[in-house]
C-alpha positions in Angstrom: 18.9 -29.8 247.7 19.4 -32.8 249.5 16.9 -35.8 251.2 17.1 -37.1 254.8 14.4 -40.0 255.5 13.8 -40.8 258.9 14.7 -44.2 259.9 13.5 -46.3 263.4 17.1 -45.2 264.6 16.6 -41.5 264.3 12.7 -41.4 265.1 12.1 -39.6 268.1 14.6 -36.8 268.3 14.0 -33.2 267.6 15.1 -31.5 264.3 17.7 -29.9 265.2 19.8 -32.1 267.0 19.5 -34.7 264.5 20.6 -31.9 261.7 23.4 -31.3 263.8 25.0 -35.2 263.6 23.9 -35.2 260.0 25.2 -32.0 258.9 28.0 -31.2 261.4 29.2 -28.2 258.9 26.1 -26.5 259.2 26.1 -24.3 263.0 22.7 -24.6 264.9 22.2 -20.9 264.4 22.0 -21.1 261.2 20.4 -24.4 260.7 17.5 -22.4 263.2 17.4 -19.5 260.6 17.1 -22.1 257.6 14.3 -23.8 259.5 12.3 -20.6 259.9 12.8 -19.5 256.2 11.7 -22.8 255.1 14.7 -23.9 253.4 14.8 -26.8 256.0 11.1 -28.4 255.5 9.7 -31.7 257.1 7.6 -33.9 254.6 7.3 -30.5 252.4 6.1 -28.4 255.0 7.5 -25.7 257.7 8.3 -27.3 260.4 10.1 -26.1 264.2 13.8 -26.6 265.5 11.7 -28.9 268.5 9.7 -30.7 265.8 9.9 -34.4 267.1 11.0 -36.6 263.9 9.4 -39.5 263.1 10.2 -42.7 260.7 9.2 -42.4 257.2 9.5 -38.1 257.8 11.6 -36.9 254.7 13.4 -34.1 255.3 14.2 -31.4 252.6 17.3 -29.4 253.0 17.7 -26.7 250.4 21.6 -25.5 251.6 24.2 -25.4 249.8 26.4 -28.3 248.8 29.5 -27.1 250.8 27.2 -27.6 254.1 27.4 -31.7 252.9 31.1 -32.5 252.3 33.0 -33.9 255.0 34.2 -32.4 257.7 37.6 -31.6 258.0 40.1 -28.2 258.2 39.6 -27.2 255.1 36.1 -26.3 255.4 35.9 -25.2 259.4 34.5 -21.6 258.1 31.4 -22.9 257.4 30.7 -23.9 261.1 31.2 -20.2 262.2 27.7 -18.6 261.8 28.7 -15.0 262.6 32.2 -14.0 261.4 34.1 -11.5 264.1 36.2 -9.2 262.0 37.7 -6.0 262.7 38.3 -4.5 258.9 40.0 -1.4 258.6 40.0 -1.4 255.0 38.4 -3.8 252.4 38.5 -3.6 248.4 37.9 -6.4 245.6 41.7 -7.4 246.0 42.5 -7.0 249.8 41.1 -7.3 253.0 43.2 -5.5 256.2 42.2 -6.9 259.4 42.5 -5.7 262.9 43.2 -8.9 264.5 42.7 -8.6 268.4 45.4 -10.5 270.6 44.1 -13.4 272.1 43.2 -15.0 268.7 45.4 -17.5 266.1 45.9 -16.5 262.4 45.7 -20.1 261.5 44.8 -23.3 263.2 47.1 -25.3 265.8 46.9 -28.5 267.2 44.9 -27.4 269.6 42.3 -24.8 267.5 41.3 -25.8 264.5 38.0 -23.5 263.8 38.5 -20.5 266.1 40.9 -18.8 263.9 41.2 -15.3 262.1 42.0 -17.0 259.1 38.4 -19.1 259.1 36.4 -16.3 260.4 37.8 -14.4 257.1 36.8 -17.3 254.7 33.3 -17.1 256.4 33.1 -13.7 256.0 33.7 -14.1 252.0 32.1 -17.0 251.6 28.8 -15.2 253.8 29.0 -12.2 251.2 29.7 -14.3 248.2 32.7 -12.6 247.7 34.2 -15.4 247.2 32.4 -19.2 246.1 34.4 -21.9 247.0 32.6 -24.2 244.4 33.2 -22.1 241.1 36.8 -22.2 242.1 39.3 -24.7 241.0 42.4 -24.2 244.1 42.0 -20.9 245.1 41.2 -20.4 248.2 41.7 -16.5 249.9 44.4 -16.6 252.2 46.7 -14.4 254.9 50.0 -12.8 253.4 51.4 -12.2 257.2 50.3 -13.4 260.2 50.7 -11.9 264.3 51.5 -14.3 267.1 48.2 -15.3 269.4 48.6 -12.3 272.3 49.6 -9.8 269.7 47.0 -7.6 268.0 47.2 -5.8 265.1 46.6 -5.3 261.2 46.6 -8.7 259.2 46.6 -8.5 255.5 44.5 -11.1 253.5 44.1 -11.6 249.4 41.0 -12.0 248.3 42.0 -13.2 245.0 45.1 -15.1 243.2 46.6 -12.0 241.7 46.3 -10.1 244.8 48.0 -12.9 246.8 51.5 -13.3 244.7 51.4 -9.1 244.4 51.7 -9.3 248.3 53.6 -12.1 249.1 56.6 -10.6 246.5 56.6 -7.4 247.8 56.2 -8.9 251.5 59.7 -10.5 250.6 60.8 -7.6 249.4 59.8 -5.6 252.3 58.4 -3.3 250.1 55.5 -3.0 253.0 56.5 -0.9 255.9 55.0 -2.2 259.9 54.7 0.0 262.7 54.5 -1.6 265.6 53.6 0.5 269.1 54.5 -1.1 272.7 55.2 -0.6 276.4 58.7 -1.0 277.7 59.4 -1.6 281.5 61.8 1.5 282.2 63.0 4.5 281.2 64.4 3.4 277.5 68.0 4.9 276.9 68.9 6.1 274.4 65.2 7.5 273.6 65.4 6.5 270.2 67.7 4.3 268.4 68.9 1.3 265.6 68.8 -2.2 267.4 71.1 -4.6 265.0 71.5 -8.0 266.1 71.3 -11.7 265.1 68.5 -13.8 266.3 68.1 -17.8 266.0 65.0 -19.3 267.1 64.8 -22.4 269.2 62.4 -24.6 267.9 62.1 -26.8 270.5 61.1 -24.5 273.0 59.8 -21.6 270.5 61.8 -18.6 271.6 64.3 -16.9 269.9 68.1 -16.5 271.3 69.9 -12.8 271.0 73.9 -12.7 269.5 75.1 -9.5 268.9 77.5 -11.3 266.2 76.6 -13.9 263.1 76.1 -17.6 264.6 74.9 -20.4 262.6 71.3 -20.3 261.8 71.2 -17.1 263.0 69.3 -14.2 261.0 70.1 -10.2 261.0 67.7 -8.4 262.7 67.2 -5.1 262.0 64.5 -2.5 264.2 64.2 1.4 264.5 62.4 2.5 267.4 61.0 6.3 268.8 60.1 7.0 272.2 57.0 8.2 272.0 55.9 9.1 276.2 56.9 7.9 279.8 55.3 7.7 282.4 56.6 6.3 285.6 58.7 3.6 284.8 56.7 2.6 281.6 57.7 3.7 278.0 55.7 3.8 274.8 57.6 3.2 272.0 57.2 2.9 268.3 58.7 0.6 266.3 59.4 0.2 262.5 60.7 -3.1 261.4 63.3 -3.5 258.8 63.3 -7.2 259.3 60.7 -9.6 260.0 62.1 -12.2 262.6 60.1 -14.3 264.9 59.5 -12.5 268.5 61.7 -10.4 267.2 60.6 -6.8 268.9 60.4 -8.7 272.1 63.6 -10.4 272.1 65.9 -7.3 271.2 64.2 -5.0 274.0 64.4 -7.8 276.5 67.8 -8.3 275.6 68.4 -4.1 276.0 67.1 -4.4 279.6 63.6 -3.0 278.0 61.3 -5.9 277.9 57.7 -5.4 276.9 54.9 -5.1 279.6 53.1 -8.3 279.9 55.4 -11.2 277.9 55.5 -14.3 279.5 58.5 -15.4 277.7 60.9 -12.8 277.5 59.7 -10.2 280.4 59.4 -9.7 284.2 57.1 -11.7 286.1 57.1 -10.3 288.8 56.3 -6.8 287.2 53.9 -8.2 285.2 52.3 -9.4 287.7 52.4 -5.9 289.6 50.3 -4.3 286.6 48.3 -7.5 286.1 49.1 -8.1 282.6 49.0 -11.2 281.2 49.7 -10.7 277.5 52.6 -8.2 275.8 51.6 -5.1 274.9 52.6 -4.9 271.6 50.5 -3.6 268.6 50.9 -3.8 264.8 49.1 -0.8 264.6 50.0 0.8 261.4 50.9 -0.3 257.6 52.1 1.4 254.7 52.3 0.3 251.3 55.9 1.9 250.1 56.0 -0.1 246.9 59.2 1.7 245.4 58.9 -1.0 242.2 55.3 -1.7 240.1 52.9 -3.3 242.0 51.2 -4.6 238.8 46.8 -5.1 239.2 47.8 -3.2 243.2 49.4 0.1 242.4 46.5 2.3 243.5 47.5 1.2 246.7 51.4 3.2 246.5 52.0 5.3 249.1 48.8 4.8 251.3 48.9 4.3 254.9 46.4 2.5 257.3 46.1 2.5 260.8 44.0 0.6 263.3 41.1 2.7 265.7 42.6 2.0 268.9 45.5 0.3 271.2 44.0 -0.8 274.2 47.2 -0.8 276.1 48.4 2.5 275.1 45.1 4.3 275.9 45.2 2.9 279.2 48.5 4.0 280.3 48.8 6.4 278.2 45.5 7.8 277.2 
């Protein structure tokens, strides 16, 4: 519990505006709720979000400490009131998350709370699955991550154990993706092996195609099905045997294929046509091959999860 007393400087102004500048970790909807439940009392007694303050009021704010540290990265989650999550599967270890394109895994110098990584954290942290406080470093975190206009399954630990499990057998690729999206054209051949090298350009984040080894270059490896056309769109799934950077969009670009709706590697003007402004590409399934012992994760060998829906595919080819 912490004390607030009401100085000549913040007389006059209603509750919740002045627990807004003096707990800026605590979001007005929740600071409403704590009012009504009491939990936020003026000089001992309920009091109302439009209660004008007055000097020598003492407020009493039974919250929890987290809501009184500083602010800073670390602790955005606990600004977010109302966590948006889209779980397709959940147990004590893991957490799979349908993350819709549009939104960040993790903050960027321009975002900093609006993130599926924070609105994860506020998820545990809402459910008490996991207490910052009684924790010396952990903190749950994202084994993979989707660029911003991509959707599709995320996977998150929930605990330390869980976290080194999946990030060995990430780098093992020991984790199959399947990835569905739109081509522009009729793909030829139908269904194929895509080798190549890719090296990213930093500067202007996009990824260069060689079809031979280059310096900094990494092998990229991709397997893809057709799976329907229609007109001169394709739907095509995708297994990765590497994870490179833009690396779906980059090979089919470069094979005269490039997804419906990128910016950076497609068509504009086709784009444009079919008013798509993101590219439709989908992480949409995820298996869990583990070949070698998966230690405290085994029960998870073998199973296979898939998201509810692909927007983009159901409307073309729905």
């Amino acid at each position: 519990m912490r004390e607030f007393q009401i100085g000549k400087n913040d007389a006059g102004q209603r509750l919740d505006r002045f627990l807004a500048k003096a707990i800026p970790l605590l979001p007005a909807s929740l600071a409403q709720k704590y009012i009504r439940l009491k939990r936020i009392k003026r000089n001992g007694a309920r009091a109302s979000r439009d209660t004008r303050l007055e000097e020598g009021d003492v407020l009493q704010c039974y919250l929890n400490d987290e809501f009184f540290d500083e602010p800073c990265e670390g602790n955005a989650y606990l600004t977010i009131a109302v966590p948006r999550l889209n779980i397709v599967y959940e147990d004590e270890n893991i957490l799979l998350l349908d993350k819709q394109p549009g939104l960040l895994c993790h903050a960027d110098e321009h975002e900093k709370v609006n993130t599926l990584a924070n609105h994860m954290l506020a998820y545990l942290y809402q459910t008490r699955a996991w207490r910052p406080r009684e924790e010396n470093a952990f903190t749950p975190a994202l084994c993979n991550r989707i660029d911003r206009n991509t959707g599709g399954i995320v996977i998150a630990a929930k605990n330390a154990e869980a976290l080194r499990i999946l990030n060995d057998k990430i780098k093992a690729r020991e984790i199959d993706k399947f990835y569905l999206c739109i081509c522009l054209g009729r793909v030829q051949p139908p269904s194929g092996r895509i080798e190549c090298f890719l090296r990213k350009d930093e500067k202007n984040n996009l990824v260069r195609v060689y079809h031979h080894p280059v310096p900094d270059g990494r092998s990229a490896v991709t397997l893809y099905e057709t799976l329907q056309t229609r007109g001169k769109l394709t739907l095509v799934r995708v297994e990765l045997l590497t994870g490179r950077t833009h690396q779906i969009r980059a090979s089919f670009a470069d094979l005269g294929y490039p997804l419906l709706g990128d910016g950076k590697y497609g068509n504009g003007a086709a784009n444009r046509r079919y008013g798509e402004g993101a590219q439709a590409l989908y992480s949409y399934r995820l298996r869990f091959a583990f070949p070698t012992d998966a230690g405290a994760l085994n029960y998870l060998r073998g199973r296979e999860f898939e998201v509810k829906s692909v927007p983009f595919a159901e409307k073309y080819f729905g």
